[in-house]
TORBAGU-899129 format. One record per residue (C-alpha): x negated, y negated, z; residue number from 1. Coordinates in nm, 2 decimals, padded with zeros to 4 digits. Example, Ala and Ser with C-alpha at 12.3 -4.5 7.8 and 13.67 -1.06 7.14 Angstrom:
// TORBAGU-899129
+--------+--------+--------+-----+
:      X :      Y :      Z :   i :
+--------+--------+--------+-----+
: -01.23 :  00.45 :  00.78 :   1 :
: -01.37 :  00.11 :  00.71 :   2 :
+--------+--------+--------+-----+
//
This chain:
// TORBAGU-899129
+--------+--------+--------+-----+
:      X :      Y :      Z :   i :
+--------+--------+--------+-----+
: -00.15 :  00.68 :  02.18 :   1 :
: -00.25 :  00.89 :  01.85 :   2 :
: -00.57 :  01.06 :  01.76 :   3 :
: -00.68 :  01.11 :  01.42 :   4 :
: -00.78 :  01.49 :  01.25 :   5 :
: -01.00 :  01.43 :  00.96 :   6 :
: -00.98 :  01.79 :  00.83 :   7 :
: -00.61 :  01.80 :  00.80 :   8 :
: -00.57 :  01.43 :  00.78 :   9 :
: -00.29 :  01.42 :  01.04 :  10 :
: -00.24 :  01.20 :  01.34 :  11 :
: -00.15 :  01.39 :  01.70 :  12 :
:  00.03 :  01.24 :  02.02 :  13 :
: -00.21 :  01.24 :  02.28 :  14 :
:  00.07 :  01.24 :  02.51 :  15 :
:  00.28 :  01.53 :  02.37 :  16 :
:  00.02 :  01.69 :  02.20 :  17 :
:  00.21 :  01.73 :  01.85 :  18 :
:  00.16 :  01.62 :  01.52 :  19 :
:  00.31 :  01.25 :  01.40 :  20 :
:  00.57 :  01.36 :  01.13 :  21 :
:  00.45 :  01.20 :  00.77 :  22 :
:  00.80 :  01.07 :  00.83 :  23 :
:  00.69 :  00.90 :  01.11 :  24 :
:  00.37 :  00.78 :  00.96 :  25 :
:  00.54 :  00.59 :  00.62 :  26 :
:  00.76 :  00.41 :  00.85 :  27 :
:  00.46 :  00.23 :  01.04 :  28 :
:  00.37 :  00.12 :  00.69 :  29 :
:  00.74 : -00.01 :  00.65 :  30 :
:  00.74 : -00.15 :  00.96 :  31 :
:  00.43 : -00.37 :  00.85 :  32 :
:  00.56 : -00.48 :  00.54 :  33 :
:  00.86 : -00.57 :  00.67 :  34 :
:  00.65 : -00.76 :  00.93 :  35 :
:  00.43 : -00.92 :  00.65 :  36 :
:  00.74 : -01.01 :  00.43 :  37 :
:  00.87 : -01.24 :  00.74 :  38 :
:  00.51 : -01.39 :  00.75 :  39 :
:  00.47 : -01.49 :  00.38 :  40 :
:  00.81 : -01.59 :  00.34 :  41 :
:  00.75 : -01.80 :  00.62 :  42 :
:  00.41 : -02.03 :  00.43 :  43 :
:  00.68 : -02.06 :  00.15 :  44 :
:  00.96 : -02.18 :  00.44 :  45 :
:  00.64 : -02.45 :  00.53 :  46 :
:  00.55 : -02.50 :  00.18 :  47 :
:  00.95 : -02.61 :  00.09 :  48 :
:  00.96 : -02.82 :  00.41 :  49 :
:  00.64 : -03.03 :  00.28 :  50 :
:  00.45 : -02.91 :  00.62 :  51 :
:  00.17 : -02.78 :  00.41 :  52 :
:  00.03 : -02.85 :  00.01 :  53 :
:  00.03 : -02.59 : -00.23 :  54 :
: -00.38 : -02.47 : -00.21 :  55 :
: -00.29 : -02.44 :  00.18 :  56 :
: -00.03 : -02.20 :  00.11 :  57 :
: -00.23 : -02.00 : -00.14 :  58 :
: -00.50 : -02.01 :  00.13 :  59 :
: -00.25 : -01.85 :  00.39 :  60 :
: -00.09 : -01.65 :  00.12 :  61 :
: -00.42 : -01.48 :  00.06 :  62 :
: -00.48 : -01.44 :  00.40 :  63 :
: -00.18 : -01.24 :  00.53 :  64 :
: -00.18 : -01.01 :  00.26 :  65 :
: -00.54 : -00.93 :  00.34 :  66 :
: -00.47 : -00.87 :  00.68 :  67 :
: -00.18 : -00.66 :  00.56 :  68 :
: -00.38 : -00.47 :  00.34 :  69 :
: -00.63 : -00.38 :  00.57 :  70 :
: -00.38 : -00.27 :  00.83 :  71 :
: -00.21 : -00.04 :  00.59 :  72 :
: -00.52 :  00.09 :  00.44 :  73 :
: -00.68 :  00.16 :  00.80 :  74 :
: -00.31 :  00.36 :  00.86 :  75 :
: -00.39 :  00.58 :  00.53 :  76 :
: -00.77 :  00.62 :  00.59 :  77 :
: -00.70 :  00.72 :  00.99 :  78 :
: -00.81 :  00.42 :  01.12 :  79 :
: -01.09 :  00.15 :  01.06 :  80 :
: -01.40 :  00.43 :  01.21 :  81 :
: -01.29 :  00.63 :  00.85 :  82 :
: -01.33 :  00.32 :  00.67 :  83 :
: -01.63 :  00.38 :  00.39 :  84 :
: -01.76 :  00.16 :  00.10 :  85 :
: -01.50 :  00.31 : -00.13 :  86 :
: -01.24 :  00.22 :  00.10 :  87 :
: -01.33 : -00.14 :  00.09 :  88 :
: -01.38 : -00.16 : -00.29 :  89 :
: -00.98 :  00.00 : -00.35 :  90 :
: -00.86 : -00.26 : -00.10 :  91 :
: -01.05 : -00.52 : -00.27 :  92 :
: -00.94 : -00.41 : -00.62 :  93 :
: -00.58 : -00.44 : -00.50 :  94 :
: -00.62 : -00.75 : -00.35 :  95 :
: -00.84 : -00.94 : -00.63 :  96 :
: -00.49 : -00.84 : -00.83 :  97 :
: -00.30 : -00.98 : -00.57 :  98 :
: -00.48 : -01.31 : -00.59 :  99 :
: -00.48 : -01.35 : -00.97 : 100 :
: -00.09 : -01.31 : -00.91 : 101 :
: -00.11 : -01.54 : -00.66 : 102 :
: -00.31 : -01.81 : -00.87 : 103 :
: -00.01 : -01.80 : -01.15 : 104 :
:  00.25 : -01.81 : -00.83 : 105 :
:  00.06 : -02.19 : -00.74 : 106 :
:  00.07 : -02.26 : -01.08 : 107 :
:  00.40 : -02.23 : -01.13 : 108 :
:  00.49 : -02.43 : -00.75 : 109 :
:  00.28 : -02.71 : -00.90 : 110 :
:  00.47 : -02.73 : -01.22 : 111 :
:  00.87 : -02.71 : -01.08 : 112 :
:  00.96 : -02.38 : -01.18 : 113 :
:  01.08 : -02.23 : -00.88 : 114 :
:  01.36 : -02.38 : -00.65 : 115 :
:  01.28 : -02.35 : -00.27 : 116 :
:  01.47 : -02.07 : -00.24 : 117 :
:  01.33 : -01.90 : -00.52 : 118 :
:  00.98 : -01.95 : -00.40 : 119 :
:  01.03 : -01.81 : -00.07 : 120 :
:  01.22 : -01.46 : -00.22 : 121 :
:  00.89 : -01.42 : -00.43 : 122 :
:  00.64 : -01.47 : -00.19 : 123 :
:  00.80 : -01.24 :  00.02 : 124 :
:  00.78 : -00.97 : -00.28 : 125 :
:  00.38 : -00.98 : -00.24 : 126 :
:  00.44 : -00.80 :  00.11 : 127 :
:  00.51 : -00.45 : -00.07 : 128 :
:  00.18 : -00.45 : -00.23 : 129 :
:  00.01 : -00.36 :  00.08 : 130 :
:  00.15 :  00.00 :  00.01 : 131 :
: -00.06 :  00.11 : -00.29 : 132 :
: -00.34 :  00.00 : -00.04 : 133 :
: -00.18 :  00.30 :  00.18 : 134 :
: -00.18 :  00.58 : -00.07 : 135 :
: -00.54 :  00.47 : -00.20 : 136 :
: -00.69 :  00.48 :  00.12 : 137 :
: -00.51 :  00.82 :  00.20 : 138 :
: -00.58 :  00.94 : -00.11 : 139 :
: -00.98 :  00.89 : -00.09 : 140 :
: -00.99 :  01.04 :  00.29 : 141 :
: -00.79 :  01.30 :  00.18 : 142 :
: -00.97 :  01.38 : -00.16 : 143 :
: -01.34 :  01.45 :  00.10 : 144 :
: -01.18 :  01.73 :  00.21 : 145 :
: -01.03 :  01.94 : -00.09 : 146 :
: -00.65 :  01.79 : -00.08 : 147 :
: -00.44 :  01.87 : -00.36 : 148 :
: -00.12 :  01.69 : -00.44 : 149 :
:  00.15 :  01.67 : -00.63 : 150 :
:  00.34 :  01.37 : -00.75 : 151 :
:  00.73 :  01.36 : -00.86 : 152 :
:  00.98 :  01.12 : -00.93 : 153 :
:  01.28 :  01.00 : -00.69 : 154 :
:  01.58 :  01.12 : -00.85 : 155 :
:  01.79 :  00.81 : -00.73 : 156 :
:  01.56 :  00.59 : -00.83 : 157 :
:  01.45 :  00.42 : -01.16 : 158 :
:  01.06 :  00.45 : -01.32 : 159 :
:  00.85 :  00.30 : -01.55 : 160 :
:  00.70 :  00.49 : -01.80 : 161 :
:  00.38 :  00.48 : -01.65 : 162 :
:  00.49 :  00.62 : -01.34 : 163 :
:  00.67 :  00.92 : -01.57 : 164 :
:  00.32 :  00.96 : -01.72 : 165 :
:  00.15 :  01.02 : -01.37 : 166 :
:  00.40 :  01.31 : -01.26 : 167 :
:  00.24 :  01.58 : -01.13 : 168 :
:  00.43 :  01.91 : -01.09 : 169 :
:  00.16 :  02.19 : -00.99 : 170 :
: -00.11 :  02.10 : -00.71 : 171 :
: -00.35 :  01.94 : -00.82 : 172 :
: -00.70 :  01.77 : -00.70 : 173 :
: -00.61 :  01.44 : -00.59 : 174 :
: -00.93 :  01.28 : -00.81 : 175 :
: -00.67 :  01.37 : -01.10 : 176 :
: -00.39 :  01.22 : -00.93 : 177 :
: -00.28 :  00.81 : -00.98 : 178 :
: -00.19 :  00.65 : -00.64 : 179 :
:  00.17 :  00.52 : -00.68 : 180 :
:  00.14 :  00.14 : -00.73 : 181 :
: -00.14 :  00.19 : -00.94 : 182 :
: -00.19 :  00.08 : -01.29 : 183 :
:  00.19 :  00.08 : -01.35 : 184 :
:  00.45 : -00.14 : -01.39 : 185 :
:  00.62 : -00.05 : -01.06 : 186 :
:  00.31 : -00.19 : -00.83 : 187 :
:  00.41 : -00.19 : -00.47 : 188 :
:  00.76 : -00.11 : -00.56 : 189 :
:  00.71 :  00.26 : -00.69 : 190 :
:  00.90 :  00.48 : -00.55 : 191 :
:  00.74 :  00.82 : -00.65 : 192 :
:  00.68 :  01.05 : -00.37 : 193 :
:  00.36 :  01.21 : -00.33 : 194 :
:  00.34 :  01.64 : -00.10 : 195 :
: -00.02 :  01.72 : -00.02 : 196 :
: -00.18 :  02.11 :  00.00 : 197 :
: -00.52 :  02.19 :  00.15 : 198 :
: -00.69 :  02.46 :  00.00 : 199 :
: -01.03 :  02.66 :  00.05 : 200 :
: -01.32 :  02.69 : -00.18 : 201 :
: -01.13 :  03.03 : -00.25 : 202 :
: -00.80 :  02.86 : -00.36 : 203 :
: -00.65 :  02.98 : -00.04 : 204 :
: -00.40 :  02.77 :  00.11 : 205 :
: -00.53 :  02.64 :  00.47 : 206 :
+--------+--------+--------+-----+
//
């Protein structure tokens, strides 16, 4: 069982009384996209086996990746007691894009564009959107108690130019810093990596 420290934003095993490695923590997010990706692929598997209409598997479509969302975001915030208004609002910016996406996916189900196949690959890509849920949820716990960040680049992996834009290389307050998977190209696919500092009032690190 964990318990969650607001002021240094860090979950500790009750049991052993340590700190969860960040490690640890970004792979219970994977672990849940991974577990949505089997979910949504599986309304497409329905959809291409004529169990359900398209609206039905937009309707469960939307569904699982709100429940996703949510889950993630509660990881980021420190669970659902952190939740606040601005919480809920980034989740349901992200997911409001997620629908619109969603919309075009039915469109193009209704018109023959995608082989079964096809259909089931991109409806499991919607699972990694959860993520940018993640970081904005972490970022606007984090950012209520004087967190500053940096943001770089993986150097095995490929960026947009967006994400090149949102570098950060010195600390800096996290209301300056872009979530990865925000207003960029990448979405829930960005691989930058985000390193977080508290500081005091007096610039002191904590």
């Amino acid at each position: 069982m964990y318990q969650f420290d607001p002021s240094s934003h860090r979950y500790r095993d009750l049991e052993t009384g340590r700190y969860v490695r960040q490690v640890d923590v970004a792979r219970f997010v994977d672990e849940e996209i991974s577990r949505s990706e089997v979910r949504l692929k599986g309304h497409a598997r329905l959809l291409a086996q004529g169990k359900i209409d398209i609206p039905e598997f937009q309707t469960r479509m939307a569904l699982s990746l709100k429940e996703s969302h949510l889950r993630v975001a509660a990881i980021g915030a420190g669970g659902t007691r952190q939740f606040t208004p601005s919480h809920y609002g980034k989740i349901g910016a992200q997911l409001k894009k997620q629908y619109k996406f969603l919309h075009g996916f039915g469109q193009d189900l209704a018109e023959g564009k995608l082989t079964p196949e096809q259909a089931i690959r991109r409806a499991g890509s919607y699972a990694k959107s959860a993520k940018t849920s993640f970081f904005e949820s972490e970022f606007t716990s984090r950012g209520k108690y004087d967190f500053y960040a940096k943001r770089l680049l993986d150097a095995q992996s490929r960026h947009c130019e967006s994400c090149i834009t949102y570098q950060r290389l010195s600390w800096t307050p996290i209301k300056n810093v872009v979530a990865p998977g925000v207003d960029c190209e990448c979405g829930g696919r960005c691989r930058c990596r985000l390193v977080y500092q508290k500081r005091t009032y007096a610039g002191m690190r904590l």
